[in-house]
Biopython code that builds the backbone (N, CA, C, O; Angstrom):
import numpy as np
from Bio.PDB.StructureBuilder import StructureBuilder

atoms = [
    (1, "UNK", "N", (-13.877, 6.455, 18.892)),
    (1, "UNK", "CA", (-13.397, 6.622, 17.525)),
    (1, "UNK", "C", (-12.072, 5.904, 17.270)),
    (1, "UNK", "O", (-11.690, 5.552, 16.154)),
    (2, "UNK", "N", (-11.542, 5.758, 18.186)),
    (2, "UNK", "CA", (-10.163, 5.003, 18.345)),
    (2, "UNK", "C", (-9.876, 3.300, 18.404)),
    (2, "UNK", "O", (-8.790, 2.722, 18.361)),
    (3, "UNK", "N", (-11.274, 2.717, 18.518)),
    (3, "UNK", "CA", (-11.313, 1.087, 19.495)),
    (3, "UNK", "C", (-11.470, 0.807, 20.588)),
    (3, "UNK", "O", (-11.831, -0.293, 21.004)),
    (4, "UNK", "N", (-11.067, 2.355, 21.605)),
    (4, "UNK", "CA", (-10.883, 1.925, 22.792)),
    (4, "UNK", "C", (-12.227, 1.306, 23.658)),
    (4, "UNK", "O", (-13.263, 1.925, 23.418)),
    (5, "UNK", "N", (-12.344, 0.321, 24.504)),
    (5, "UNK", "CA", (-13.683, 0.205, 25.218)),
    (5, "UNK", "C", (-12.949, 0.352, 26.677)),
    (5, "UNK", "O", (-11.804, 0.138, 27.074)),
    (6, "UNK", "N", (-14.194, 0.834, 27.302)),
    (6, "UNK", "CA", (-13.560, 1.292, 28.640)),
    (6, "UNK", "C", (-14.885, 0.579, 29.972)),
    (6, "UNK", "O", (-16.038, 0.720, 29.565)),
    (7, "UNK", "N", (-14.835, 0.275, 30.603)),
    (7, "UNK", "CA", (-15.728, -0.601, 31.227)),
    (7, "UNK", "C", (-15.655, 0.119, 33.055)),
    (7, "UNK", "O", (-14.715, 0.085, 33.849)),
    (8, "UNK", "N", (-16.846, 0.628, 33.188)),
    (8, "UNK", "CA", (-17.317, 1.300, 34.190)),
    (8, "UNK", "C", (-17.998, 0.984, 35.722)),
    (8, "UNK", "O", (-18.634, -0.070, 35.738)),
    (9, "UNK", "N", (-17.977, 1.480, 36.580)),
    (9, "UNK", "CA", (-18.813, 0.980, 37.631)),
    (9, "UNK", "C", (-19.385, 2.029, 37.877)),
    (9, "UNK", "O", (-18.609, 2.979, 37.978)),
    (10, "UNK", "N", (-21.010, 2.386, 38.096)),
    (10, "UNK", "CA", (-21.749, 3.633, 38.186)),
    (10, "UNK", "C", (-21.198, 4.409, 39.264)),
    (10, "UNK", "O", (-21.558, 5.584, 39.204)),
    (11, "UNK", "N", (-20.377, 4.112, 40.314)),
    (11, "UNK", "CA", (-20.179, 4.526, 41.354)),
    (11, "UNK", "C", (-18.595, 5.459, 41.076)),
    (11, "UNK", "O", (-18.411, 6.569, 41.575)),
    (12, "UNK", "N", (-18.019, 5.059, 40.583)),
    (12, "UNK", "CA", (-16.543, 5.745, 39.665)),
    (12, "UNK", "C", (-16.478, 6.392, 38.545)),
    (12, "UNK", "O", (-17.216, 5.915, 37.682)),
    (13, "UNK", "N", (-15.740, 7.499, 38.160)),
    (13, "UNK", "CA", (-15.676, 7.902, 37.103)),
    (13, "UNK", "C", (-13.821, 6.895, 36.060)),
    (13, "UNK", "O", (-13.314, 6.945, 34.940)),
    (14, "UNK", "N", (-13.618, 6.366, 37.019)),
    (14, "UNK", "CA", (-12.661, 5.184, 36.525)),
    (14, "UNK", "C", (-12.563, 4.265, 36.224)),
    (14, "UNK", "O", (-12.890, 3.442, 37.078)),
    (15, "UNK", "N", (-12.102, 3.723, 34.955)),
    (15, "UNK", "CA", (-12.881, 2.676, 34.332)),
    (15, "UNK", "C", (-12.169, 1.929, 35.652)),
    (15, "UNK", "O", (-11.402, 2.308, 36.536)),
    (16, "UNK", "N", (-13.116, 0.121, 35.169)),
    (16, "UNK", "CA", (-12.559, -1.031, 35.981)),
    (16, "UNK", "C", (-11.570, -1.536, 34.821)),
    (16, "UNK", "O", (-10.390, -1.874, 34.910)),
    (17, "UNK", "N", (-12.253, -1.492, 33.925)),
    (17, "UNK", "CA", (-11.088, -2.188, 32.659)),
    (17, "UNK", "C", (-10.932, -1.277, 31.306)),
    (17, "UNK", "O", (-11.927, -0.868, 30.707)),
    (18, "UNK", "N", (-9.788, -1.038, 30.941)),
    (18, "UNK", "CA", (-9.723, -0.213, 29.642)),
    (18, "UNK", "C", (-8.898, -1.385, 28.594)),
    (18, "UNK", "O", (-7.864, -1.997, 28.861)),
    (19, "UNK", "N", (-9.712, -1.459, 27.358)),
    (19, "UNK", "CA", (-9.144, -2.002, 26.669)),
    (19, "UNK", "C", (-8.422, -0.940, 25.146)),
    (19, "UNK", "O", (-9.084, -0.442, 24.236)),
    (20, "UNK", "N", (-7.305, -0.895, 25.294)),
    (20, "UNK", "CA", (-6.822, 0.320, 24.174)),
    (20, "UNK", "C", (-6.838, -0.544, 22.646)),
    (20, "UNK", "O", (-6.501, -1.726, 22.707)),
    (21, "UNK", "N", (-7.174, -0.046, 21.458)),
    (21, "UNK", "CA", (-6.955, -0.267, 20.594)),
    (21, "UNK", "C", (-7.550, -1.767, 20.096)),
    (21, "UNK", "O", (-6.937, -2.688, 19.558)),
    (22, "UNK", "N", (-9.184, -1.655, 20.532)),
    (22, "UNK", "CA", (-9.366, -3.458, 20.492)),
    (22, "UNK", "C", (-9.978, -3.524, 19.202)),
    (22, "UNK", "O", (-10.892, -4.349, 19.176)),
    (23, "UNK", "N", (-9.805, -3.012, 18.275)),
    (23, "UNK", "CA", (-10.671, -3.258, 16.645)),
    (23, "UNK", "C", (-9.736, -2.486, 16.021)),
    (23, "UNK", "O", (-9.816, -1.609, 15.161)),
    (24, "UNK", "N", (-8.322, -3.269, 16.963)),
    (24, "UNK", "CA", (-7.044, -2.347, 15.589)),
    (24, "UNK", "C", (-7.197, -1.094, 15.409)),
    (24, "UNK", "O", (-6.894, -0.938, 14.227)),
    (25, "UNK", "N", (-7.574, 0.244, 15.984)),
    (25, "UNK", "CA", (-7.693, 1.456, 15.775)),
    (25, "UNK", "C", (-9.163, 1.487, 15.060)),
    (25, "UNK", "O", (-9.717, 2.586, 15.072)),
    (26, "UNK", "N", (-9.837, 0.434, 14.455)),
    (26, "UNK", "CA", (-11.023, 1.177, 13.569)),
    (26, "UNK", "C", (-12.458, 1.958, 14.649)),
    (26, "UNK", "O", (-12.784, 1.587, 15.776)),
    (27, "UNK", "N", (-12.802, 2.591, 14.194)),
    (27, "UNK", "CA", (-13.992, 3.263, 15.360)),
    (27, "UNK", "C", (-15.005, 2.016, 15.369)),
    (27, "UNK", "O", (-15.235, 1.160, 14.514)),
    (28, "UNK", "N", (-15.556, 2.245, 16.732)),
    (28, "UNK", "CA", (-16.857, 1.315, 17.065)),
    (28, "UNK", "C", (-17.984, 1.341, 16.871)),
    (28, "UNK", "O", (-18.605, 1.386, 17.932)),
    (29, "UNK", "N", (-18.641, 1.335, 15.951)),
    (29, "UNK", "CA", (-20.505, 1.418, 15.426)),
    (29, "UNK", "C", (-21.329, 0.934, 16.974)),
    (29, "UNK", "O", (-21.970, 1.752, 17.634)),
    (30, "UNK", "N", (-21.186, -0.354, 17.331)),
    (30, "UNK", "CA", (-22.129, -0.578, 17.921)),
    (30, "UNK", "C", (-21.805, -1.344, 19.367)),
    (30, "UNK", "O", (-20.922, -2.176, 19.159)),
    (31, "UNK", "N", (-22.142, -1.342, 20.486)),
    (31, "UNK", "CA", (-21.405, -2.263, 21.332)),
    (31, "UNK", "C", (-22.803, -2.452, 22.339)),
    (31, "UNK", "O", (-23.488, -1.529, 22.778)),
    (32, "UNK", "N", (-23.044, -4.147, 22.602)),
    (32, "UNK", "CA", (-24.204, -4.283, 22.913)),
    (32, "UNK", "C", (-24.140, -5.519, 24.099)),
    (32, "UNK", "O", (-23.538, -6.441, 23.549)),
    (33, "UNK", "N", (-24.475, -5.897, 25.381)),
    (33, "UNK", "CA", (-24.201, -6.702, 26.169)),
    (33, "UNK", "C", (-25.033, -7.775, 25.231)),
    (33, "UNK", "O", (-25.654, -7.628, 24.178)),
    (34, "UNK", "N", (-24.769, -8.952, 26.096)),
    (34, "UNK", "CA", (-25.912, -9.988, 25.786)),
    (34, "UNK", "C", (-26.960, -9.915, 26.745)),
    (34, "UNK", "O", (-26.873, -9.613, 27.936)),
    (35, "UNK", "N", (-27.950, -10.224, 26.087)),
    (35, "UNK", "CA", (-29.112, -10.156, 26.926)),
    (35, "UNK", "C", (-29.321, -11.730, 27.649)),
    (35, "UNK", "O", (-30.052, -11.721, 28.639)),
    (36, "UNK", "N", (-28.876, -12.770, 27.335)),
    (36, "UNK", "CA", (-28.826, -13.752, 28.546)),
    (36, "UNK", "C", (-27.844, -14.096, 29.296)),
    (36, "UNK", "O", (-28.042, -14.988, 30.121)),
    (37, "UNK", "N", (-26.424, -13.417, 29.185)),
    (37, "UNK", "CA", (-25.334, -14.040, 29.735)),
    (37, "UNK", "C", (-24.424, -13.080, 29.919)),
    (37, "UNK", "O", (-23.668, -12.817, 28.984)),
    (38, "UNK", "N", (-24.327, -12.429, 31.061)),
    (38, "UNK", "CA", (-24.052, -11.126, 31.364)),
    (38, "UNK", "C", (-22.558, -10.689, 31.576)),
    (38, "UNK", "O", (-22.343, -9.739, 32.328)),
    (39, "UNK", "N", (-21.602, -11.275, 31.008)),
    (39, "UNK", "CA", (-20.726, -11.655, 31.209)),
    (39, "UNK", "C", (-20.204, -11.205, 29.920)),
    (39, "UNK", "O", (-19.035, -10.847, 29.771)),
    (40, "UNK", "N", (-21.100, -11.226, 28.969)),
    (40, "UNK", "CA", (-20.586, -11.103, 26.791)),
    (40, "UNK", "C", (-21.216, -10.170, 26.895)),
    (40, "UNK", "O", (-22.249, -9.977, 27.535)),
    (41, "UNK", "N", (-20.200, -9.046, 25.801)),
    (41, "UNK", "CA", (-20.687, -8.277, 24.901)),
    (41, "UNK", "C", (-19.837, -8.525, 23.409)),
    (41, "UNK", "O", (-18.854, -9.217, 23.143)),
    (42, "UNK", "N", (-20.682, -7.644, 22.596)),
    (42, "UNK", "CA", (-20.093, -7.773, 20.933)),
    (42, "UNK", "C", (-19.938, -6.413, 20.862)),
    (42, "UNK", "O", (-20.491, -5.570, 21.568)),
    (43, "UNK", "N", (-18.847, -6.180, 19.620)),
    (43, "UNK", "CA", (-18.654, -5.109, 19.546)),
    (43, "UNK", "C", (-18.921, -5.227, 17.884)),
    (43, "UNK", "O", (-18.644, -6.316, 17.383)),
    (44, "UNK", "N", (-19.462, -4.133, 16.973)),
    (44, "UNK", "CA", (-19.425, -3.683, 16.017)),
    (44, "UNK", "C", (-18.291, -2.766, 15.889)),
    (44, "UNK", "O", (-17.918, -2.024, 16.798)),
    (45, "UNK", "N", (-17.595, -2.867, 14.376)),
    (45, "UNK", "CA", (-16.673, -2.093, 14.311)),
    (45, "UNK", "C", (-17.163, -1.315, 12.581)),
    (45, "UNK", "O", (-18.180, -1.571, 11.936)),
    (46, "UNK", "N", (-16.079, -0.382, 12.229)),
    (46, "UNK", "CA", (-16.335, 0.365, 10.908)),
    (46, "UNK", "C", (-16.089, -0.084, 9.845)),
    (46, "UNK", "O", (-16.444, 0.368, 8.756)),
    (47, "UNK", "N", (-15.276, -1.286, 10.121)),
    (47, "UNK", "CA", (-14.813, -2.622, 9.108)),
    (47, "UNK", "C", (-15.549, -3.475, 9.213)),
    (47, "UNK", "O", (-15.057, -4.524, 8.798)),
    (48, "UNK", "N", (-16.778, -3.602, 9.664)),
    (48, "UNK", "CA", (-17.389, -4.534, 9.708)),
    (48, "UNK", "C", (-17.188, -6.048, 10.012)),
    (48, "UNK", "O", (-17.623, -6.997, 9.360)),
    (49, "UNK", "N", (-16.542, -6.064, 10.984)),
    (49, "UNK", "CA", (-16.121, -6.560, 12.117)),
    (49, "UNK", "C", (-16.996, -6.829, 13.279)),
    (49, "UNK", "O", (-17.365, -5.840, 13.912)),
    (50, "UNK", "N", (-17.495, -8.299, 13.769)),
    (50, "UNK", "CA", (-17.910, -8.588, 14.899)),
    (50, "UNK", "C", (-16.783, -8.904, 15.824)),
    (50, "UNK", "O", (-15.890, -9.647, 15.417)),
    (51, "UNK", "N", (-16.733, -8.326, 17.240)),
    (51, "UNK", "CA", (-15.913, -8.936, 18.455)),
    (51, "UNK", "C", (-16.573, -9.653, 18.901)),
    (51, "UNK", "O", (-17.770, -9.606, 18.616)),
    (52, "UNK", "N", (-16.138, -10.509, 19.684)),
    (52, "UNK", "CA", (-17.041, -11.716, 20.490)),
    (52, "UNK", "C", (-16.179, -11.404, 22.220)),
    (52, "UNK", "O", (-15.064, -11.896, 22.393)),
    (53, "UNK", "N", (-16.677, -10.785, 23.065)),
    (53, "UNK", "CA", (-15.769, -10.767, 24.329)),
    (53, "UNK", "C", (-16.613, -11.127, 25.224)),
    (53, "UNK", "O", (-17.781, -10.748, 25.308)),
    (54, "UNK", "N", (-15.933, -12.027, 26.070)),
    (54, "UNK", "CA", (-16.666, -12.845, 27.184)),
    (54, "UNK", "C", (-15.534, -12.956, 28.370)),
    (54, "UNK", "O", (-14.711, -13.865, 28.480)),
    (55, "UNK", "N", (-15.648, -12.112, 29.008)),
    (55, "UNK", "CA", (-15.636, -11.849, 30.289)),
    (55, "UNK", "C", (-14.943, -12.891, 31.065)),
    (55, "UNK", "O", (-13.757, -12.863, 31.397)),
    (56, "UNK", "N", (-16.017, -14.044, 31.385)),
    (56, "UNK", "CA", (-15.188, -15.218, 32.334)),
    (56, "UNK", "C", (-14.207, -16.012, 31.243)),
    (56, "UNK", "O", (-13.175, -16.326, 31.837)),
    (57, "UNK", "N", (-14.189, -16.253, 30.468)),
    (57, "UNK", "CA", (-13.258, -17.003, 29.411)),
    (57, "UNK", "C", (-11.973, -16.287, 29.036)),
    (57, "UNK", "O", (-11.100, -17.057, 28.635)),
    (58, "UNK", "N", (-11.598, -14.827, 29.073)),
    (58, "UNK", "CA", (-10.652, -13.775, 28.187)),
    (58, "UNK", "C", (-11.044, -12.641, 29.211)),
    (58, "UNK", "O", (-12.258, -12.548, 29.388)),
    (59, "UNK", "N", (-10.349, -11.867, 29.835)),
    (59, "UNK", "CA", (-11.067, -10.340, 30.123)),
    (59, "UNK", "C", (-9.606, -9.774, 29.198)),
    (59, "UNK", "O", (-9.729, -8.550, 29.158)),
    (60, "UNK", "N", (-8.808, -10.022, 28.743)),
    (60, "UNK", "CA", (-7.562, -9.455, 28.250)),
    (60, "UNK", "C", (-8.141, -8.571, 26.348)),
    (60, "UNK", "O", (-8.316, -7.430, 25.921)),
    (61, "UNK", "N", (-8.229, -10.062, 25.779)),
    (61, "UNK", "CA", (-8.940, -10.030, 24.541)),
    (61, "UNK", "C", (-10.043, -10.690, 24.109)),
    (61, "UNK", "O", (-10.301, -11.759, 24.664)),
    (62, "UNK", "N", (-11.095, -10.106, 22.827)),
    (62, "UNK", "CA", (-12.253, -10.833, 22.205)),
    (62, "UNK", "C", (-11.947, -12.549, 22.491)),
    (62, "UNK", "O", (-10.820, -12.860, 22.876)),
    (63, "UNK", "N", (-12.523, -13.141, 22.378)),
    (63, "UNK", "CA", (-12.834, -14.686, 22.164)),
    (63, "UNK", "C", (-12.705, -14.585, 20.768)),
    (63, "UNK", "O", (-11.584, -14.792, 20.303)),
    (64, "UNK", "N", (-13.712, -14.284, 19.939)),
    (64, "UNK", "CA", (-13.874, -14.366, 19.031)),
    (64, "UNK", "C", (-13.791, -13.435, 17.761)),
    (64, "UNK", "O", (-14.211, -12.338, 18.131)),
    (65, "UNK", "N", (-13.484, -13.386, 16.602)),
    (65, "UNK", "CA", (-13.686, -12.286, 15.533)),
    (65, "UNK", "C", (-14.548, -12.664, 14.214)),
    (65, "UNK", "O", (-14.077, -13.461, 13.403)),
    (66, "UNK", "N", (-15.784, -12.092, 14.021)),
    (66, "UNK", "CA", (-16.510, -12.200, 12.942)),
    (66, "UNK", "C", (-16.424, -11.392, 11.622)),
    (66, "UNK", "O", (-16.949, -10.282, 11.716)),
    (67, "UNK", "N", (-15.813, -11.728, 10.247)),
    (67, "UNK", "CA", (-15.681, -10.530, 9.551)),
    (67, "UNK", "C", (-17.588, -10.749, 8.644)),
    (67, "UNK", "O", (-17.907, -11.863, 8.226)),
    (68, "UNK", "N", (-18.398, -9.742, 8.530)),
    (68, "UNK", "CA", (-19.145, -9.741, 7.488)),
    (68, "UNK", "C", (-18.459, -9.335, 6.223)),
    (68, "UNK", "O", (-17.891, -8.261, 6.026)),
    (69, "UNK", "N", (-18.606, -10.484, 5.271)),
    (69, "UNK", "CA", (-18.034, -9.969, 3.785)),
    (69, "UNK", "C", (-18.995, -9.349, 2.966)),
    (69, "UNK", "O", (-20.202, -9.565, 3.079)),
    (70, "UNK", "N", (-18.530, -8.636, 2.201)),
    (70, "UNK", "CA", (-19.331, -7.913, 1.193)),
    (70, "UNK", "C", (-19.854, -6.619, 1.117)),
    (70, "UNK", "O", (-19.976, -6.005, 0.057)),
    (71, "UNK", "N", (-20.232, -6.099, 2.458)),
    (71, "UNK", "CA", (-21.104, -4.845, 2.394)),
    (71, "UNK", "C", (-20.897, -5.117, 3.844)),
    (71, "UNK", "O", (-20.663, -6.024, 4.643)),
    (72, "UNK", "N", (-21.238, -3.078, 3.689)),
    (72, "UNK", "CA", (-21.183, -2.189, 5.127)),
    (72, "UNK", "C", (-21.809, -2.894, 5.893)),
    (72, "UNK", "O", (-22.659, -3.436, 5.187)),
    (73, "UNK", "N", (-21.973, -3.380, 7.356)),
    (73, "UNK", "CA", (-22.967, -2.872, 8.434)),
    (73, "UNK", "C", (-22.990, -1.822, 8.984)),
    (73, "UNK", "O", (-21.953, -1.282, 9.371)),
    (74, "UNK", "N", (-23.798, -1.465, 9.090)),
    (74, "UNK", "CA", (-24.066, 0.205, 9.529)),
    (74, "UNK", "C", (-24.765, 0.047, 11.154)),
    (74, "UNK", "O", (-24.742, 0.942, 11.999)),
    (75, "UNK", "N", (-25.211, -0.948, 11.283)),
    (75, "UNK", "CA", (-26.080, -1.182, 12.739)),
    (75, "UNK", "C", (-25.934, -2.565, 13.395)),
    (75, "UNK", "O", (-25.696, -3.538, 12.680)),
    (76, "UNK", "N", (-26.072, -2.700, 14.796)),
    (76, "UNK", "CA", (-26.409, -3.640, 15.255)),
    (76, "UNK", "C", (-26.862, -4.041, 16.776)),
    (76, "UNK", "O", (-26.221, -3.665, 17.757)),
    (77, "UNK", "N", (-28.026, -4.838, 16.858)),
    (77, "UNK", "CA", (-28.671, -4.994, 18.109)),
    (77, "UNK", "C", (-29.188, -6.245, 18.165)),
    (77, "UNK", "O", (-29.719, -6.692, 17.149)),
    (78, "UNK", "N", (-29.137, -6.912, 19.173)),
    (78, "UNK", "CA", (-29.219, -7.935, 19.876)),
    (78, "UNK", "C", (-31.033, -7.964, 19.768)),
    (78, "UNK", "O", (-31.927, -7.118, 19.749)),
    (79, "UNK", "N", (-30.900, -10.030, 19.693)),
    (79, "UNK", "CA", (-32.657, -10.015, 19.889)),
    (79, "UNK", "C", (-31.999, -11.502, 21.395)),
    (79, "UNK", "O", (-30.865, -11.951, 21.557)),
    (80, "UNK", "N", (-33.195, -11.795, 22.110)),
    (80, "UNK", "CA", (-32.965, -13.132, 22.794)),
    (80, "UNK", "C", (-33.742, -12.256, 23.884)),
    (80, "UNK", "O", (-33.939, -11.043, 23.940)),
    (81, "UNK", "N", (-34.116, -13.321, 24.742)),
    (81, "UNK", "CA", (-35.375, -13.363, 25.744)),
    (81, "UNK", "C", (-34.708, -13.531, 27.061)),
    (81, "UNK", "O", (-34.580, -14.725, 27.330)),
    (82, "UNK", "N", (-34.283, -12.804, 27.889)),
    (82, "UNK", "CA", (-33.011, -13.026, 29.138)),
    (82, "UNK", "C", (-34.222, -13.910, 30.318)),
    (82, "UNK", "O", (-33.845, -14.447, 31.359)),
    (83, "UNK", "N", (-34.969, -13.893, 30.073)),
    (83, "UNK", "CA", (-35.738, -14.619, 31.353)),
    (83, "UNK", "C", (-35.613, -16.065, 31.205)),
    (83, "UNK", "O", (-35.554, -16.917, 32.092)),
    (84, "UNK", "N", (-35.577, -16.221, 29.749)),
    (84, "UNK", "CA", (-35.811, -18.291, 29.145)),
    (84, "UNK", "C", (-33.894, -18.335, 29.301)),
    (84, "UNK", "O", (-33.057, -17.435, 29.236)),
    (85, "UNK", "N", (-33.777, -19.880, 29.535)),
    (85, "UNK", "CA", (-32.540, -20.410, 30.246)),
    (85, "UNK", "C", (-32.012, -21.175, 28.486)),
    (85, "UNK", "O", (-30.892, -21.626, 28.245)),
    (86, "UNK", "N", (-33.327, -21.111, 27.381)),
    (86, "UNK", "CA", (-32.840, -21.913, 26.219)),
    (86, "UNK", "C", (-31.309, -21.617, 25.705)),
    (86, "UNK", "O", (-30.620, -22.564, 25.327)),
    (87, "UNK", "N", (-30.842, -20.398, 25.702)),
    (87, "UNK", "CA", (-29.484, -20.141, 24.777)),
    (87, "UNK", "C", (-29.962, -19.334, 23.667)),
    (87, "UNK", "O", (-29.320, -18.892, 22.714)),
    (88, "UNK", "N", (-31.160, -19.217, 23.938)),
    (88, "UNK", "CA", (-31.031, -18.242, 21.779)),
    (88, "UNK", "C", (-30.912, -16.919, 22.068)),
    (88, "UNK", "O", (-31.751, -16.179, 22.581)),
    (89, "UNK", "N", (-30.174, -16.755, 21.823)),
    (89, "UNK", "CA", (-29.735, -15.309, 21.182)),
    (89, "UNK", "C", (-29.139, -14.812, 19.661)),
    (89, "UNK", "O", (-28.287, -15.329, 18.938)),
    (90, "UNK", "N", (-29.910, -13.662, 19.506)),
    (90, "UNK", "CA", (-29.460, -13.155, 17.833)),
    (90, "UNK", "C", (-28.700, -12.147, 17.885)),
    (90, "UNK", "O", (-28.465, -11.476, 18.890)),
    (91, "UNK", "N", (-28.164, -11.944, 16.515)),
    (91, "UNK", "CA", (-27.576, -10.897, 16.436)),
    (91, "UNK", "C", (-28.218, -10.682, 15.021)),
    (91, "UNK", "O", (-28.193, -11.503, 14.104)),
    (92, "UNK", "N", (-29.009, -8.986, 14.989)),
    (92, "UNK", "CA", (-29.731, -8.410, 14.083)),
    (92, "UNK", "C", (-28.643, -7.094, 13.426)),
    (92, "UNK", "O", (-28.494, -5.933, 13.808)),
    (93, "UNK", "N", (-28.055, -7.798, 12.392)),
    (93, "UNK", "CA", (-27.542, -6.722, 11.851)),
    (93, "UNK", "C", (-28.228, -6.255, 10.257)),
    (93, "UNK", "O", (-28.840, -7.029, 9.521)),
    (94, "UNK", "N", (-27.928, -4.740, 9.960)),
    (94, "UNK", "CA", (-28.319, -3.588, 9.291)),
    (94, "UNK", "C", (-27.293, -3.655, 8.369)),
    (94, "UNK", "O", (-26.154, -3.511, 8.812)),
    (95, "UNK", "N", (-27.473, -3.882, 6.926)),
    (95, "UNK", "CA", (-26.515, -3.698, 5.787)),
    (95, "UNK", "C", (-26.716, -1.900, 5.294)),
    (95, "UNK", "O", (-27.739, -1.276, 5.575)),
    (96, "UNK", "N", (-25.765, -1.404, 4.682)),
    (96, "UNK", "CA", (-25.868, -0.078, 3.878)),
    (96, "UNK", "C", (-27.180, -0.603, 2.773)),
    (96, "UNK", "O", (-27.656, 0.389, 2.221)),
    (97, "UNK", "N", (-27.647, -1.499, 2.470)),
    (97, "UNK", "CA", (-28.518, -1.498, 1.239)),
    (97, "UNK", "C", (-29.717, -1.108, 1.849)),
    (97, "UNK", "O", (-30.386, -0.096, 1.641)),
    (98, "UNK", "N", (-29.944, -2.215, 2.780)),
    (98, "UNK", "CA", (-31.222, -1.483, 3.569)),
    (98, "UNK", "C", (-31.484, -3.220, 4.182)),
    (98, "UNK", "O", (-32.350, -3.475, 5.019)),
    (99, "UNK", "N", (-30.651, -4.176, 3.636)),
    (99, "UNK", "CA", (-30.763, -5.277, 3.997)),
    (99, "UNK", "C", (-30.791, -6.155, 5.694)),
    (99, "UNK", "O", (-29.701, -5.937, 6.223)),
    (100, "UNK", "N", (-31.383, -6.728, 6.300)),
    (100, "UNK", "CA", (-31.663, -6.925, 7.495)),
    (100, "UNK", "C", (-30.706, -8.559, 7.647)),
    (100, "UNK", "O", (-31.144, -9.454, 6.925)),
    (101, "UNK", "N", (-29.945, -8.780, 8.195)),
    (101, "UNK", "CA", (-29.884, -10.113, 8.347)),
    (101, "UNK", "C", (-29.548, -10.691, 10.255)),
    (101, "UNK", "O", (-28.684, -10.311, 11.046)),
    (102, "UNK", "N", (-30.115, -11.212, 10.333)),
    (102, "UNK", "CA", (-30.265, -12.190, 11.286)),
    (102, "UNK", "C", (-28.917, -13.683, 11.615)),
    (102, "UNK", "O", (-29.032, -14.800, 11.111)),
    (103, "UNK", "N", (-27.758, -13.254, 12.553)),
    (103, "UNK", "CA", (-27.413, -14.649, 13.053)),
    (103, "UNK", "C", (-27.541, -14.736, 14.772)),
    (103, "UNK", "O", (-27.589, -13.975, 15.739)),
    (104, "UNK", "N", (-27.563, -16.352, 14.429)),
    (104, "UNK", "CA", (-27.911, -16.580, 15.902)),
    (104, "UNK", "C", (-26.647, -16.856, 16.435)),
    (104, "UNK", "O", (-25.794, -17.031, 15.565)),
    (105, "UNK", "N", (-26.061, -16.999, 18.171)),
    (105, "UNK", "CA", (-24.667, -16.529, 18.574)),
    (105, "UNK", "C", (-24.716, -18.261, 19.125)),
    (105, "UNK", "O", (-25.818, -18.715, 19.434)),
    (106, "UNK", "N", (-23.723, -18.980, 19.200)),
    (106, "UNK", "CA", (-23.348, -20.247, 19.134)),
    (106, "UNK", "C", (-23.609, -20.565, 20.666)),
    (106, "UNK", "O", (-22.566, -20.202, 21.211)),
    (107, "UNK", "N", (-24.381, -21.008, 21.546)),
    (107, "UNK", "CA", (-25.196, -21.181, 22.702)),
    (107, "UNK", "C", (-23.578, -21.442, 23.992)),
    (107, "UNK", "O", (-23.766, -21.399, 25.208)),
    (108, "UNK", "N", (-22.777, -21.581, 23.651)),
    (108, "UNK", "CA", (-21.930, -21.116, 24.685)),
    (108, "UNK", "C", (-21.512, -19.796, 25.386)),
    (108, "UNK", "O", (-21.046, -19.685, 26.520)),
    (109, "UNK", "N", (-21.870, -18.448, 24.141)),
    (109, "UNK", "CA", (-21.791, -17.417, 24.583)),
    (109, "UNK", "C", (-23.323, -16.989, 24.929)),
    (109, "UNK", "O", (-23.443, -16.026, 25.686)),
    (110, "UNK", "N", (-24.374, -17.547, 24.498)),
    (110, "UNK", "CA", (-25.777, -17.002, 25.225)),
    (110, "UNK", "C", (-26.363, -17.903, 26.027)),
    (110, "UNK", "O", (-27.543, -17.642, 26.261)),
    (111, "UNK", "N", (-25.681, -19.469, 26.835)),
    (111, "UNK", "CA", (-26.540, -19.526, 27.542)),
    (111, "UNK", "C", (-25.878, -18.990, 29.206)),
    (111, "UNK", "O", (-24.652, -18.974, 29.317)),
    (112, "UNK", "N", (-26.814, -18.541, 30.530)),
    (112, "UNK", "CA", (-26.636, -18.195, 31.214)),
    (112, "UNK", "C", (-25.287, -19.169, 32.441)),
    (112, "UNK", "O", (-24.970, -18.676, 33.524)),
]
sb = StructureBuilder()
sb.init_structure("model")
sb.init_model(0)
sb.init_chain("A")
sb.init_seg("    ")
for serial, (resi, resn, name, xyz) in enumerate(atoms, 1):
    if name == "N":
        sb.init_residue(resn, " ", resi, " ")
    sb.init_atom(name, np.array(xyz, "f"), 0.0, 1.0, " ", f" {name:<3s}", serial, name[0])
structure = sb.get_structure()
């Protein structure tokens, strides 16, 4: 509810990495690895806000920040095929209207 992401090893109840306050205090809707490049995840925020964090490039802060203008996202989940080496990966986000939209993530953060 705070921003914080906290990053785990099944074997500890201590994170390996805590990041405090990474969406400016707003709470986190959605937080989803990539499915080809295991290294990225995105974070959804309540401002509707994409993070872009990639691991080998930044472990400090996001890479990247996406604002959606206009309207809520309320959801979001990853599409891409982790077995194919192509790079496509989506990002399927959920508007408050009921609207579906589809972007694809720029092939440096999805290919393996």
């Amino acid at each position: 509810s705070d921003g914080s992401i906290r990053l785990h090893q099944m074997t500890s109840e201590y994170p390996l990495m805590q990041w405090n306050g990474s969406t400016n205090g707003q709470p986190i809707i959605a937080l989803q690895w990539a499915l080809t490049r295991p290294a990225v995840f995105f974070v959804l925020d309540a401002s509707s806000n994409i993070y872009i964090w990639d691991l080998l490039e930044n472990d400090l802060q996001p890479v990247a920040k996406q604002t959606i203008p206009s309207e809520d996202v309320v959801a979001m989940a990853l599409l891409g095929e982790p077995e194919k080496t192509n790079g496509l990966l989506g990002l399927v986000l959920a508007k408050g209207s009921g609207q579906i939209d589809i972007q694809y993530v720029k092939k440096k953060w999805a290919v393996p």
